[in-house]
N, C-alpha and C positions, 0 to 999 in steps of 0.2 A: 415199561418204566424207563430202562434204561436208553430208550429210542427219543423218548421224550427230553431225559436231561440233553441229552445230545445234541436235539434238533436246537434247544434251548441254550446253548453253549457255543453251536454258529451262527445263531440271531444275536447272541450278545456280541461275537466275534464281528460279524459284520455291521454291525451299532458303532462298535469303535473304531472299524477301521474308515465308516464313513463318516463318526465323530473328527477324528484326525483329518481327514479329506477338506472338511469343510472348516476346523481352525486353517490348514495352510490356505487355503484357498481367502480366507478373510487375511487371515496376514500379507498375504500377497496384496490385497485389495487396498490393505491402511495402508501399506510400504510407499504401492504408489501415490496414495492420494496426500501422503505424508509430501512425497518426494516435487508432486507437481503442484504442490503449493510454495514450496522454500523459495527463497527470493534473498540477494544480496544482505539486504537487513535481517536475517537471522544470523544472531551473531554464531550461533552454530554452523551453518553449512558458511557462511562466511572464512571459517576460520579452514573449512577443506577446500575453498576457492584460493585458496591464499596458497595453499603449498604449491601451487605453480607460480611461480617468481615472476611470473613474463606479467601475471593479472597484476602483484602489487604493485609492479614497475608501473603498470598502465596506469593506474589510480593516485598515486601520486606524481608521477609527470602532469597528469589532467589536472589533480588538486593547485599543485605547487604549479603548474605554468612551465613546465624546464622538459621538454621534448628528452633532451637530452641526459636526462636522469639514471643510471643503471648500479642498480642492487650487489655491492660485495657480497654480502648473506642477510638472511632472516629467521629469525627463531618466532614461533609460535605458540601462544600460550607461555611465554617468559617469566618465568616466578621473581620477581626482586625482591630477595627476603629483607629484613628491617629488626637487627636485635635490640633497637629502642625505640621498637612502634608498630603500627602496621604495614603488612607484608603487600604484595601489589600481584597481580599477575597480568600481563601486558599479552592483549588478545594479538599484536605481531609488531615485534621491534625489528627494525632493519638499519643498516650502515650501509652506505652507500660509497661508489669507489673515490671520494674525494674524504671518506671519515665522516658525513654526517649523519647523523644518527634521528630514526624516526620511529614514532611510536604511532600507531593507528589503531581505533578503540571504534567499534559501531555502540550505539548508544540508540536505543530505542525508548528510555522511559528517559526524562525531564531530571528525575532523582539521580540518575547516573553519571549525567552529564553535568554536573552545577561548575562552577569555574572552579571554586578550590578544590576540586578533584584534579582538574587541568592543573592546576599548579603542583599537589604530589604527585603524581605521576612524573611532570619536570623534574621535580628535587629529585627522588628516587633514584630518574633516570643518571642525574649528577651523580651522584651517590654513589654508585656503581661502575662509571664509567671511569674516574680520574683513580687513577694506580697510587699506592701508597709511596709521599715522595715525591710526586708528580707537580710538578706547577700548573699553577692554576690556568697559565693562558693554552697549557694541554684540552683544555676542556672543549668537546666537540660543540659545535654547532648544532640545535637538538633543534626537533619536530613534534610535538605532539598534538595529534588530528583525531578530534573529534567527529565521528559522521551521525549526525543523529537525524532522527525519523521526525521531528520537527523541529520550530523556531526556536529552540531553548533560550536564547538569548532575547528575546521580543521585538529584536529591533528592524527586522526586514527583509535582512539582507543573505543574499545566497549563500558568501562565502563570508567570513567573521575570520580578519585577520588580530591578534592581541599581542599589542608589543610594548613593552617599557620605555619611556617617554621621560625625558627631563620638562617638566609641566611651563614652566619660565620660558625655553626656547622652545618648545615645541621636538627638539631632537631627540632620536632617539638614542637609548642607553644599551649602549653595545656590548649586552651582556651575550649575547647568540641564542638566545633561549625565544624560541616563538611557540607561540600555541594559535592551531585553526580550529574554526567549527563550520563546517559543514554541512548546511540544512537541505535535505532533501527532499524538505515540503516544496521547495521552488525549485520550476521543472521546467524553465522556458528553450528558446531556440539556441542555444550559447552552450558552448563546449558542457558546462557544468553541468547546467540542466538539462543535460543527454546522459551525460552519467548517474544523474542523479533519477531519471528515469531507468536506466537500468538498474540500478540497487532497489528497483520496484517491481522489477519484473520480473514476471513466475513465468516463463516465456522463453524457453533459448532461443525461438528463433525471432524473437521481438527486440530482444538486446543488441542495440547498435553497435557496440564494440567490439570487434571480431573476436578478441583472446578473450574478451570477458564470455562473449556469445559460446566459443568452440567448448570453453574449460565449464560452461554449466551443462551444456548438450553432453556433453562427457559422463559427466555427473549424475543425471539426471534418466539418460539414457541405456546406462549401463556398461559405455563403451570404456571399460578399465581393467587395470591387471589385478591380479588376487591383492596386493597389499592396496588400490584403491577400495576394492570390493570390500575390503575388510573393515576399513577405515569407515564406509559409507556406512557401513551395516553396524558400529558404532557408536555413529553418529543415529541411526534410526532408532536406535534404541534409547538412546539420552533422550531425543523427542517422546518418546511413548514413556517413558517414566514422569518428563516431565510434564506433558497433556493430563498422567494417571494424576502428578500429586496437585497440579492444578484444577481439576475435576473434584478428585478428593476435598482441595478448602473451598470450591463452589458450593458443592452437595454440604460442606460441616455449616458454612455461613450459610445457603437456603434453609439449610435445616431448623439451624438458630433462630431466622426470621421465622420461620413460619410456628415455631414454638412459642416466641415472644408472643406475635400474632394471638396465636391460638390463648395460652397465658392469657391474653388483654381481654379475649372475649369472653373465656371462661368468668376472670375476675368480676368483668362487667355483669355476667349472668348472673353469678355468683351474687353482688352487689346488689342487684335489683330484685332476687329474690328475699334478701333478706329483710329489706327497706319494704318490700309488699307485704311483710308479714311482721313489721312492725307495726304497718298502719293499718290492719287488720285486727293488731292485739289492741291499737289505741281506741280506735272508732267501737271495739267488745266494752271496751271500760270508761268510755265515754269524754274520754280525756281528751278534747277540741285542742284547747289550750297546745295542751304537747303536740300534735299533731300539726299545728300551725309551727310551732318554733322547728319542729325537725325537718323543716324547706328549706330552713336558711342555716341554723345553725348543728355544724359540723360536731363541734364536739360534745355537746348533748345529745346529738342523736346515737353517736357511741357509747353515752354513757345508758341511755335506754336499749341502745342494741344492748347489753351487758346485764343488763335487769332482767329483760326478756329471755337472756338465756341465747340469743341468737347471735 
């Protein structure tokens, strides 16, 4: 007996420790398949391509047309709180060595990106920038860039400059405040549409741009130090929560459907079994008459469902 519990005790022991083998070995498997899917437009690995300063410099020299552009600093994930309203949190604000000041936002759904979003984002960025005291013509010269995964604006065009306009003259109101959007459905031969092809690419070695190319191979590849490894692993886990609770409202909303569904059909069954055993009770008591009326009219035929008992 006691040989028995035993032998019974290393098959469970070896059950779990080949259970365990085969979870890391799938985790391993989603990590990567998680990892060599990401592309520019998730704004999550987005926002770990950015802590190299050299990509966001890239991205807006490209965007803005200014070679010559170079980043003071940048914060990521920027909270702008708002104690008489809504709070903001800015996916990477940068100042540049001249003081201006940019916001850059990936926008993948239509919803996220509508104009008056672009414009709180500006105020906020106002808001927070000019020191209590401060005169107004302190006020930087602001950037807020929109990069979104389509046309949101309908009109065509790769890049959407939007500036304030004295409507009369046609001049503009030099307030310093601009907003771009950035469509990266259009991918032609032109500076833009190379970039805008890599914010598509799951590919490091596909991405034209060497600092964009070297810092997603980095990434991707594994070639990092413990605080990137950390970072990354992180960020893998925000994805698999978020796949879990998107999964999660597929499976509630299939669910739904298919109970509505099902609902309809039963009802229908339901419906058509009781109307055969109406006219079943009618054609028993010879009642033509009523049998004719209950084809057309609705609410007499509930009032003889109700007679019937049915």
């Amino acid at each position: 007996m006691k040989k028995t519990n035993s032998t019974n005790a290393k098959k469970s022991g070896r059950l779990k420790a080949n259970s365990k083998r085969t979870r890391r070995k799938m985790d391993a498997l989603e990590k990567k398949k998680i990892i060599a899917s990401l592309t520019l437009m998730d704004d999550l690995f987005m926002q770990v391509v950015l802590e190299e300063q050299a990509c966001t410099e890239y991205i807006l020299q490209t965007i803005l047309d200014k070679s010559s552009l170079k980043l003071k600093e940048q914060r990521l994930q920027k909270r702008l709180p708002n104690l008489h309203g809504r709070a903001l949190v800015l996916d990477c604000l940068c100042t540049d060595e001249k003081g201006l000041l940019y916001n850059i936002e990936v926008q993948n759904s239509s919803a996220g990106a509508i104009p008056k979003r672009a414009r709180y984002h500006a105020a906020l960025m106002d808001t927070h920038t000019l020191k209590k005291g401060e005169k107004f013509s302190k006020l930087p010269e602001s950037y807020v860039i929109f990069i979104t995964d389509k046309d949101v604006l309908g009109e065509g065009e790769q890049l959407y400059r939007i500036e304030r306009v004295i409507r009369k003259s046609g001049s503009l109101f030099q307030d310093g405040s601009h907003i771009l959007y950035f469509n990266t459905a259009i991918q032609g031969d032109n500076t833009l549409g190379k970039l805008a092809r890599d914010f598509k690419e799951a590919n490091p070695k596909e991405i034209q741009s060497e600092v964009l190319s070297y810092r997603v191979a980095s990434l991707k590849e594994g070639k990092l130090d413990k605080e990137g490894e950390k970072k990354m692993n992180v960020l893998l886990e925000k994805y698999r929560k978020k796949a879990v609770e998107e999964g999660m409202e597929k499976g509630i909303e299939k669910g739904m459907e298919k109970g509505i569904e099902k609902g309809i059909e039963q009802g229908m069954q339901q419906g058509q079994n009781r109307l055969a055993l109406l006219v079943g009770h009618l054609l028993n008591a010879g009642r033509m008459d009523d049998l004719k009326r209950v084809s057309f009219d609705e609410e007499y035929r509930e009032k003889l469902l109700k007679e019937f008992g049915l």
